[in-house]
Each structure stands twice: as C-alpha cells, then as structure tokens.
C-alpha positions as CSV (number, residue, x, y, z in Angstrom):
1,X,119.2,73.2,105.4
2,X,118.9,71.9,102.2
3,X,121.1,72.3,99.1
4,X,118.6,74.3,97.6
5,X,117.7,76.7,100.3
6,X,121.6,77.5,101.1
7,X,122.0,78.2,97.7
8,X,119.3,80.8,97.7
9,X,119.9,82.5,100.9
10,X,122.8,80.9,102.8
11,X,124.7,84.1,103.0
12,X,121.9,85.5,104.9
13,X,121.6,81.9,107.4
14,X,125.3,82.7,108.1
15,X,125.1,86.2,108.9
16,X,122.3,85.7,111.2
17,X,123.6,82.2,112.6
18,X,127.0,82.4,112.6
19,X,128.4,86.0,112.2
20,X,126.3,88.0,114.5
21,X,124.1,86.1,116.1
22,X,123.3,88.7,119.0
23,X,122.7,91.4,117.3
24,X,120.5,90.0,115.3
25,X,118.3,88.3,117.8
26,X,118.4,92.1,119.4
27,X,117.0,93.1,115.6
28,X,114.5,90.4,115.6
29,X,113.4,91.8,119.2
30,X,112.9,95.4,117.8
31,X,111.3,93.9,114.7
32,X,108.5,92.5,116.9
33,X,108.1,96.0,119.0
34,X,107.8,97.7,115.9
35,X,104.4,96.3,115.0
36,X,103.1,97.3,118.3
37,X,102.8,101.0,116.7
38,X,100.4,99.6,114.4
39,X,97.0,99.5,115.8
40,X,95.4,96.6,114.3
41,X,98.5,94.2,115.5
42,X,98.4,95.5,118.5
43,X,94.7,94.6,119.6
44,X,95.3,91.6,118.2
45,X,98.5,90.9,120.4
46,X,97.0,92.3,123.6
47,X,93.9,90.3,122.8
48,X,95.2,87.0,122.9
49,X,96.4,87.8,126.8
50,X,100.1,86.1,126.0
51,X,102.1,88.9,125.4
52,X,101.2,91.0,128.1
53,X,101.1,87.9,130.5
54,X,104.5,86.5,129.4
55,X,106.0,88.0,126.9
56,X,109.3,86.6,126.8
57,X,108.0,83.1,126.2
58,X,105.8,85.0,123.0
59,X,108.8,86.3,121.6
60,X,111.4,83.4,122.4
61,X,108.5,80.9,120.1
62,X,108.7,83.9,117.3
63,X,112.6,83.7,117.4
64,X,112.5,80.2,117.6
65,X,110.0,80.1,114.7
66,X,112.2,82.4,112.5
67,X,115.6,80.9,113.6
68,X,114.8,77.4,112.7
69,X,113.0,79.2,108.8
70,X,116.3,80.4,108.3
71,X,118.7,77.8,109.5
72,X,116.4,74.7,108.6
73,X,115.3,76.3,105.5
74,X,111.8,76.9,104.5
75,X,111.7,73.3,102.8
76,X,112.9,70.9,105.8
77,X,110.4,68.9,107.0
78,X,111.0,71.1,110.6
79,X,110.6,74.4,107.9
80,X,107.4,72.8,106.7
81,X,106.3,72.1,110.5
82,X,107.0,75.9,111.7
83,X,105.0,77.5,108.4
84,X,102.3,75.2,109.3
85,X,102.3,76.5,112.7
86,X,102.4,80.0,111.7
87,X,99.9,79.7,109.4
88,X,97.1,78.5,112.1
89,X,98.4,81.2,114.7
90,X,97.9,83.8,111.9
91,X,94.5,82.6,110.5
92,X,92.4,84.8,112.5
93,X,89.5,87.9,111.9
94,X,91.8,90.5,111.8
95,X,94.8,89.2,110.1
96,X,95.0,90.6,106.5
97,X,97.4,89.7,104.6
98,X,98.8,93.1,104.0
99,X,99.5,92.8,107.7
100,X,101.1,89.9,107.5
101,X,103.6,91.2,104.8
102,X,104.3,94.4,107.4
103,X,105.6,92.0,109.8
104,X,107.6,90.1,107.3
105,X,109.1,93.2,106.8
106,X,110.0,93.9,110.0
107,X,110.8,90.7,110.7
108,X,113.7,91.0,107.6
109,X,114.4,94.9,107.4
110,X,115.2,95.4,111.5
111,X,117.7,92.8,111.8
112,X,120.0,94.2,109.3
113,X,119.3,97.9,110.2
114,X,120.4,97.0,114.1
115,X,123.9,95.1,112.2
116,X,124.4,97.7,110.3
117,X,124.0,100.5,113.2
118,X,125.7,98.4,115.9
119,X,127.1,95.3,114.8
120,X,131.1,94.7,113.9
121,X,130.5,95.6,110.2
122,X,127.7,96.3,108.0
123,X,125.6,93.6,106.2
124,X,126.8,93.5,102.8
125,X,125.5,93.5,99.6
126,X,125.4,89.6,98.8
127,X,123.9,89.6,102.5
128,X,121.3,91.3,102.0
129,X,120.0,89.6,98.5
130,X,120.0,86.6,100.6
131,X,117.5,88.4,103.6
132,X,115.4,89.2,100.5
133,X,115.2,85.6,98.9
134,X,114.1,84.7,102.4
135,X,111.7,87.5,102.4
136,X,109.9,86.7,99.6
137,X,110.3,82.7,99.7
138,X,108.4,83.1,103.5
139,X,105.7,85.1,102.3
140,X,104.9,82.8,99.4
141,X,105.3,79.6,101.9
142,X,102.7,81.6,104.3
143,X,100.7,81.7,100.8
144,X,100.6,85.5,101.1
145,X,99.3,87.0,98.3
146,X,101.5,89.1,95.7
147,X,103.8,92.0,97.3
148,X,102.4,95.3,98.2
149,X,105.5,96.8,97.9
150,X,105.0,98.7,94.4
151,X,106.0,96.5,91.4
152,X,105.5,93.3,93.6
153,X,108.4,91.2,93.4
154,X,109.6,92.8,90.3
155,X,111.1,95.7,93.2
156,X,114.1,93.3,93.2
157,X,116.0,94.4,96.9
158,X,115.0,94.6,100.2
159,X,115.2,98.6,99.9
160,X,112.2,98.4,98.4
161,X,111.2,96.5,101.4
162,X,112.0,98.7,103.1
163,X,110.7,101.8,101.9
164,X,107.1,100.2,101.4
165,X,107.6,99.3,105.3
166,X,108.7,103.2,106.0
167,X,105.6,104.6,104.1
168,X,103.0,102.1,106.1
169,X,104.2,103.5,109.3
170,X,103.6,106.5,108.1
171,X,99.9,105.7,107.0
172,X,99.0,103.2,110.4
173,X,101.5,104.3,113.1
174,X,99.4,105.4,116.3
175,X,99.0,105.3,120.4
176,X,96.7,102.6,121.5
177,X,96.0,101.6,125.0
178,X,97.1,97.8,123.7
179,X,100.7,99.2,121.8
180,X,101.5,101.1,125.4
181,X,100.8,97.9,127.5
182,X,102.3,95.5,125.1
183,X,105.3,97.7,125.8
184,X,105.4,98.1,129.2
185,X,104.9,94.3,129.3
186,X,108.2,94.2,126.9
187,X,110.5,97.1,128.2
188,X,112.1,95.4,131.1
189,X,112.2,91.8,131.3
190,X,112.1,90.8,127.4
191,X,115.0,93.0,126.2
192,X,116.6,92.7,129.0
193,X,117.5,89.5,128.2
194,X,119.0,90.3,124.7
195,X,121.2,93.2,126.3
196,X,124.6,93.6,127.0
197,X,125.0,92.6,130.7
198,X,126.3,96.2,131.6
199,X,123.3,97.7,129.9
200,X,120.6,95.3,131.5
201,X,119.8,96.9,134.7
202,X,118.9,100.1,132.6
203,X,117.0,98.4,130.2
204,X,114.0,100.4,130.0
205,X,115.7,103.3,129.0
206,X,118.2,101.6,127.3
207,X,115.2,100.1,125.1
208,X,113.7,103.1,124.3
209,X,117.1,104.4,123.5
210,X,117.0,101.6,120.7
211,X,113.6,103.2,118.8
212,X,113.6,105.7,116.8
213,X,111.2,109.0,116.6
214,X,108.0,107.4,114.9
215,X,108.0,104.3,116.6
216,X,108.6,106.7,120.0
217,X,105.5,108.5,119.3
218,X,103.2,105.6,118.4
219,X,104.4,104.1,122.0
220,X,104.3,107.2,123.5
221,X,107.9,106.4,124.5
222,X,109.9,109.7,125.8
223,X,113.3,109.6,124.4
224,X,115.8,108.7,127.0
225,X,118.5,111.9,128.4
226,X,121.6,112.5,126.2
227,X,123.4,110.6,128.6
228,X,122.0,107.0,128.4
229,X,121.7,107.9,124.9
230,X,125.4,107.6,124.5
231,X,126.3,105.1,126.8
232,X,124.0,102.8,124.8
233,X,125.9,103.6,121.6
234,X,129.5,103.2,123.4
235,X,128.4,99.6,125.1
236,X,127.2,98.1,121.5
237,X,130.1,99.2,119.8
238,X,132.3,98.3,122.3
239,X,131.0,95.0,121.7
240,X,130.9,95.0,118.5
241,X,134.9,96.1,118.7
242,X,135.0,93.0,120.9
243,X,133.8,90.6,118.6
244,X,135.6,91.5,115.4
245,X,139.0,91.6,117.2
246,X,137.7,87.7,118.2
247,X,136.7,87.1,114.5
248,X,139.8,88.1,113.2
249,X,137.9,91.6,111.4
C-alpha cells in the first residue's frame, strides 16, 4: 500500500485486514448475495455458467479482487492489475454503470453492517470515512461515471451510500429463476466456508438466517424457525466475545 492510499483509507485496510478479518470476509459474502435480488445481475451471473458451476472459486477471485484493492491500494502496480481485470470482466451488454455502482455499494455498505451486527465492536466513525474514500476512489478507478447517489459525491458519507443502495432495492428487488439458482448454488458449500465451524453443518439455514426481509423475498428465501434464528446470533457473538477478550477489547 502506498503512502498515499493508507493515508486516505488505511483505517478502513485495518479494520478489514487486521481487526476483523472474518467477519468481514462473511460481509463481503452477503454483499455478493445481495445483488442476486436484482434481476439484471442475476442473468448476467447465471449466464456466464461459473457461479452456479462453482461458485466458491467466483466468489474467492471477488474477495481476492477486493482484498488485494484494499490492502495493495488502488495505485499499486497489483491495484492497477486487479482494476484492469475488473474492468474487462465487467465490460459486457448488460453492465450499466448504475449497476456497477449497486455492487460497489454492496461491496462497501454489507461489510460494515455484518461488524456492526456481529462483530466485537462497531465500525467507527474514522472507519467508516475511510470505506467511503475507498468507495468512491474504486468507482472512479473502474472510470464509473459520477454517483447516483443524490448530490454525487458532494453526499459526503457512506450513509448516503447507503440509503441510495436501500431505495434501489426497493425499485429492482425481484424473484428470478437465475437469483433462486445462483442461491441454491451458494447456500451450502460457499458460506459454509465463511461460517463458524459449529454453525457449518446448518448452513443453509444459518445463511438465510443472515438476510434480511427484502433480500428474503427477492430469493424467495423462507425465514428460518425462531430457534436457529437465535443460535445464529449466540454463535457470532460468542465469537465475537472470543476475539475481543484475545484483542485485549
């Protein structure tokens, strides 16, 4: 990472890095079910065959991809490789770039909800400045055109972000034949893997414990009985207990 880029969002590179690494790699997960719900990603995902065929290798290149944007920084010669790379994957019929920016978003936005829900603390205010340098030095390296989020960059914080994100699920969010198999194709083996061990062997459920209401719908997820429900919530915070008490708070 260069001087520059841990300057601008280095508080953000640590928290995701450093601080709580598996939760956020569990955020980064849910960021990437969430644009299932949308139908235009979706028929685009289930088109190209990969995630349905083997979707843990999809997502492990997207958290690779994102991983090394955020530790290498954006202007490392491995930063400049990645963008590249994204930027030939993405330039398809299809693609728009207000599309693009939704998965920014939930690229940026669903790692810090899932901290702030289950990790040992919430992510704090100089943290979350930081995700929203990233946010908006990414979509400028992707040469995105300006933000749709309402006054553009001028919004300032990822709550605006955020709440841009919030009202396009509410405009796009539907069931499609390609959101359902993309996550049936993701439900078991994919988020498995970013699970608590105790929680793996349930993780169907315990995935569809992790979405909330509109995301259920658009899936055509039921939501899971009161009782894995809570056992999902007591396993992440137990771990979360875990790791601050090894952190020293």
């Amino acid at each position: 990472m260069t001087a520059g880029t841990r300057d601008a969002y280095g508080a953000y590179a640590r928290l995701v890095l450093e601080t709580m690494p598996e939760e956020s790699r569990i955020g980064l997960t849910l960021g990437f079910v969430r644009t299932f719900g949308i139908p235009d990603i979706a028929r685009v995902l289930a088109a190209t065959g990969r995630m349905t065929n083997e979707p843990r290798a999809r997502a492990k290149a997207t958290g690779v991809a994102m991983f090394t944007l955020i530790g290498q920084g954006l202007d490392s010669a491995e930063g400049r490789r990645v963008v590249e790379g994204l930027r030939r994957v993405h330039d398809r019929p299809g693609i728009t770039p207000e599309l693009m920016h939704y998965v920014l978003a939930c690229f940026t936005v669903c790692p810090l909800r899932f901290i702030d829900t289950h990790g040992s603390r919430p992510a704090t205010e100089a943290e979350r400045d930081a995700a929203y340098t990233f946010h908006l030095a990414l979509a400028h390296a992707l040469g995105l055109p300006e933000s749709p989020v309402p006054g553009g960059d001028t919004a300032g914080d990822l709550a605006a972000v955020e709440r841009w994100m919030r009202d396009y699920e509410t405009r796009h969010f539907a069931p499609t034949e390609a959101g359902r198999a993309l996550w049936a194709a993701t439900n078991k083996g994919l988020l498995a893997a970013r699970l608590p061990a105790p929680l793996a062997p349930l993780a169907p459920a315990v995935a569809a414990s992790l979405l909330d209401r509109p995301l259920r719908t658009a899936l055509t997820v039921r939501r899971p009985p009161a009782p894995i429900r809570a056992l999902v919530t007591y396993a992440l915070r137990a771990r979360a207990r875990r790791r601050a008490g090894g952190d020293g708070g």
